[in-house]
N, C-alpha and C positions, 0 to 999 in steps of 0.2 A: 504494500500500500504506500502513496506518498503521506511524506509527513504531516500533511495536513489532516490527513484522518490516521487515527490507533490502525493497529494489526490486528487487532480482535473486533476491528468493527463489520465486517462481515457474518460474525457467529451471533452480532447482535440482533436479527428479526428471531432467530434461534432462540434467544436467552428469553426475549420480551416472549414470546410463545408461551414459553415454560410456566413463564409469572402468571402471567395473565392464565394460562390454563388450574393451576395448580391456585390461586385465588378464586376464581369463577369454582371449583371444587371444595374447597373450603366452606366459601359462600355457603352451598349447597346441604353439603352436610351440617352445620351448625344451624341451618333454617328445618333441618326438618327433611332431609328429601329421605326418599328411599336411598337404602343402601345398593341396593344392585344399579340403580342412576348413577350414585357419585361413581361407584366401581367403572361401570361403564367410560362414563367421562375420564374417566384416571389411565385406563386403558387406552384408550382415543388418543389420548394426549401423547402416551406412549408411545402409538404408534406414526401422530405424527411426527414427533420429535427425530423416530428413525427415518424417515422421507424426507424431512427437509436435510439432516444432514449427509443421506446417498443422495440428492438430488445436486448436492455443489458439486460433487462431480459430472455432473450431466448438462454439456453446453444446452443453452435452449434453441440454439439452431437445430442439434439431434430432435429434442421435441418436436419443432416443427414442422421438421421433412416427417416424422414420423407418421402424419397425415391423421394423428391425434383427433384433428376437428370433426369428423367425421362419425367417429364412434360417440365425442361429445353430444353431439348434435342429437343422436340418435337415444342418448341418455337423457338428456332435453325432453324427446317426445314419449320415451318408454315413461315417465311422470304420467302422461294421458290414459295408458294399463291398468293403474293402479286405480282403488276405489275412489280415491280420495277424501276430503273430508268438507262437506257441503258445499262441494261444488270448487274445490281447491284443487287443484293437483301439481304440485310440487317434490311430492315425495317418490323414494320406488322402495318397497318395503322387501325385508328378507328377513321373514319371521316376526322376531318381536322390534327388529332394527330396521329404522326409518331411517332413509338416506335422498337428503335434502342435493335436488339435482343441479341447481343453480350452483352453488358454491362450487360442486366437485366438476360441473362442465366446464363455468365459466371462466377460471383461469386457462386452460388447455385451449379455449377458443380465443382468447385475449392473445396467448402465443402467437397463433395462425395466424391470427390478425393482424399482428405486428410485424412476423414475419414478413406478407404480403404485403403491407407497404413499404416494407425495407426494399423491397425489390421492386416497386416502378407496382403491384398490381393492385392499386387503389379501386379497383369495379371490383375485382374478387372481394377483399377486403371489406366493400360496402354488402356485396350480398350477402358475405356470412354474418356481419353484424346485424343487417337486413332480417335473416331466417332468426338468430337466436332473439334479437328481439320480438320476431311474434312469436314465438314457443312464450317467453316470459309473460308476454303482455296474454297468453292464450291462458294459463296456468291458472290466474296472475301472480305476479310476481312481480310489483313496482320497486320493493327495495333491490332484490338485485341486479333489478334491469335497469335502476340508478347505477348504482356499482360498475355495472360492466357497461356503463354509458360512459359514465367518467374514466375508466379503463381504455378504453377504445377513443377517448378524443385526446386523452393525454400521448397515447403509442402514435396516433398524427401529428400532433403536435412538435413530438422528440423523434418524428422522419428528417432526415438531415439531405434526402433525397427532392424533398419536394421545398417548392418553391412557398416562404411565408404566407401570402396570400394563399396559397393552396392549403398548407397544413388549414392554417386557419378557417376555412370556406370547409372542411372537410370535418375538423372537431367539431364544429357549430351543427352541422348535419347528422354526426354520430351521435351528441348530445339527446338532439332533437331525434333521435329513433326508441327512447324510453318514455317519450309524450302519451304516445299512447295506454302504457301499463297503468299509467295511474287514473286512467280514467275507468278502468276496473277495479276498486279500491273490494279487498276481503272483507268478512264479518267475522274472522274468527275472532274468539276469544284471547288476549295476551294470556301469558303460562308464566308466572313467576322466575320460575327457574331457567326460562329463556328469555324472553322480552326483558323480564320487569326485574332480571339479574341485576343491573347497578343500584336501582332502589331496595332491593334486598340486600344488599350488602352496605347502604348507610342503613336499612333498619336493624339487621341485625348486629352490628357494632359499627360505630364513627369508624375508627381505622381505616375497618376493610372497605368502607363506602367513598374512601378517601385512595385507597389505594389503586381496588378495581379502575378507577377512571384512570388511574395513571397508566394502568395495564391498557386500559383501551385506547391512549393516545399513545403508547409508547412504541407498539408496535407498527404503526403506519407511520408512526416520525423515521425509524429504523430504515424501514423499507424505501421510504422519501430521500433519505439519507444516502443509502445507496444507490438509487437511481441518478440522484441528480452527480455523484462521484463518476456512476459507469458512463451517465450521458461526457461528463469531461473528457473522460481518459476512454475511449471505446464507441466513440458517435454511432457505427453500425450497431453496435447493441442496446441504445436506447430506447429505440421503439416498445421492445421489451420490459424494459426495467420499469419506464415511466406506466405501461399498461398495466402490469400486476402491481406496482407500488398505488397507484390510482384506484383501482379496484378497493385493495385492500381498506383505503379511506373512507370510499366510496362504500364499503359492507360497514365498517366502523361510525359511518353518518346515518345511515338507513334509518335505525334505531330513534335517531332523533328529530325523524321528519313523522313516523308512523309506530305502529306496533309490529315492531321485525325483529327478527333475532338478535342478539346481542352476539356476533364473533365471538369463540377464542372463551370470552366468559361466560356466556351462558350455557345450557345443555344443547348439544347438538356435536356429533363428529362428522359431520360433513364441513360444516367451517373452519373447524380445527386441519383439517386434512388440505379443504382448499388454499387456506393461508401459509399451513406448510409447504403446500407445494410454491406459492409465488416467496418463501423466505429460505427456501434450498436455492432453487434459481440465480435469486438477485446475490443471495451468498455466495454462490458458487462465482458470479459474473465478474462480482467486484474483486472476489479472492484472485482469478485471471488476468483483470485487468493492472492489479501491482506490479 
């Protein structure tokens, strides 16, 4: 790394993970949850801790030739299989585990997508953003179609191919393809232990109500962190860094426009799992670019 940033600050979206998982668990248990929840969560967390750290060694150009998008997409729609839950479909269920499709597609699509405009194919690029926004807006699913709205106009943005006017004429467009989700607004009920996680944790002590938030900003400051390093030193790989670092905010903001899932702290290992994957990545990208 240059001396401007630590040698350890690439294992930092890693560390922030940890906290933030390992708090949001806490949380959980000292309110009350079931044991086989926290258990669950604790496991989750585990396992994504091991993914983000095999994932620094996996350039995200491998990703992206890997044509990932495709099976993503198709996990997008395998959501519509499922029962769903009055009229929701978000989920694809395996037994008693519910696996939230948005999180686990949407970074893999953000790759592709950044890929193709690192390489001049800005139509590719808009269709796939195109398709996974109406999968989201179909579901609905406004918070992550925020998320990967703000993902997808930042990875234009940090194209070093296109012309300013163009990035720009191109984020505003991608923005503007998550307008429609929220005109599907859900009726679920918020769940404590996932929505209403930060508020659980100032009611069940100051501390953790104090802490959790730092957890919830620390880890998209982390990943901002490295992206704006790798956009310095690695311009072809910014597309990337700035899309999953963006996301990442962009799942971290949800929460506080709606009743969406809290990342990272609340219950859910699809979040934990999508986040690990955009903080092996951007680790992996910065540790390369030293």
């Amino acid at each position: 790394m240059d001396r401007t940033l630590p040698p350890w600050t690439p294992l930092a979206p890693i560390a922030c993970l940890a906290f933030g998982g390992l708090i949001g668990a806490l949380v959980m248990a000292l309110a009350g949850a079931a044991p086989a929840r926290v258990a669950t969560q604790l496991v989750a967390l585990g396992a994504a801790l091991g993914l983000a750290w095999v994932l620094r060694s996996v350039p995200a150009e491998a990703v992206a030739k890997a044509r990932f998008w495709l099976p993503a997409l198709a996990l997008l729609g395998a959501a519509f299989l499922d029962v769903g839950l009055i009229g929701i479909h978000r989920w694809v269920s395996l037994g008693p585990i519910h696996l939230h499709t948005g999180f686990l597609a949407c970074p893999l699509l953000l790759v592709a997508l950044a890929r193709g405009l690192a390489e001049g194919r800005w139509r590719a690029a808009l269709l796939l953003a195109g398709a996974t926004q109406a999968l989201l807006c179909l579901q609905p699913d406004a918070g992550t179609a925020t998320a990967f709205a703000l993902g997808a106009a930042a990875a234009a943005a940090a194209t070093p191919a296109l012309a300013r006017p163009a990035r720009t004429g191109l984020a505003l467009a991608l923005l503007a393809l998550a307008v429609p989700a929220w005109t599907r607004p859900d009726h679920l009920s918020p769940v404590p232990v996932v929505e209403g996680i930060l508020a659980l944790a100032a009611t069940t002590a100051g501390v953790l109500g104090v802490l959790a938030r730092l957890a919830a900003l620390a880890l998209p400051a982390s990943l901002a962190i490295l992206a704006l390093d790798t956009r310095r030193r690695d311009p072809g790989a910014a597309p990337v860094a700035a899309g999953l670092a963006a996301f990442a905010a962009g799942a971290f903001l949800a929460p506080a426009l709606g009743q969406f899932p809290v990342p990272v702290l609340g219950y859910g290992i699809s979040p934990l799992l999508g986040l690990a994957f955009a903080s092996g990545l951007l680790g992996g990208a910065a540790r390369r670019a030293a």
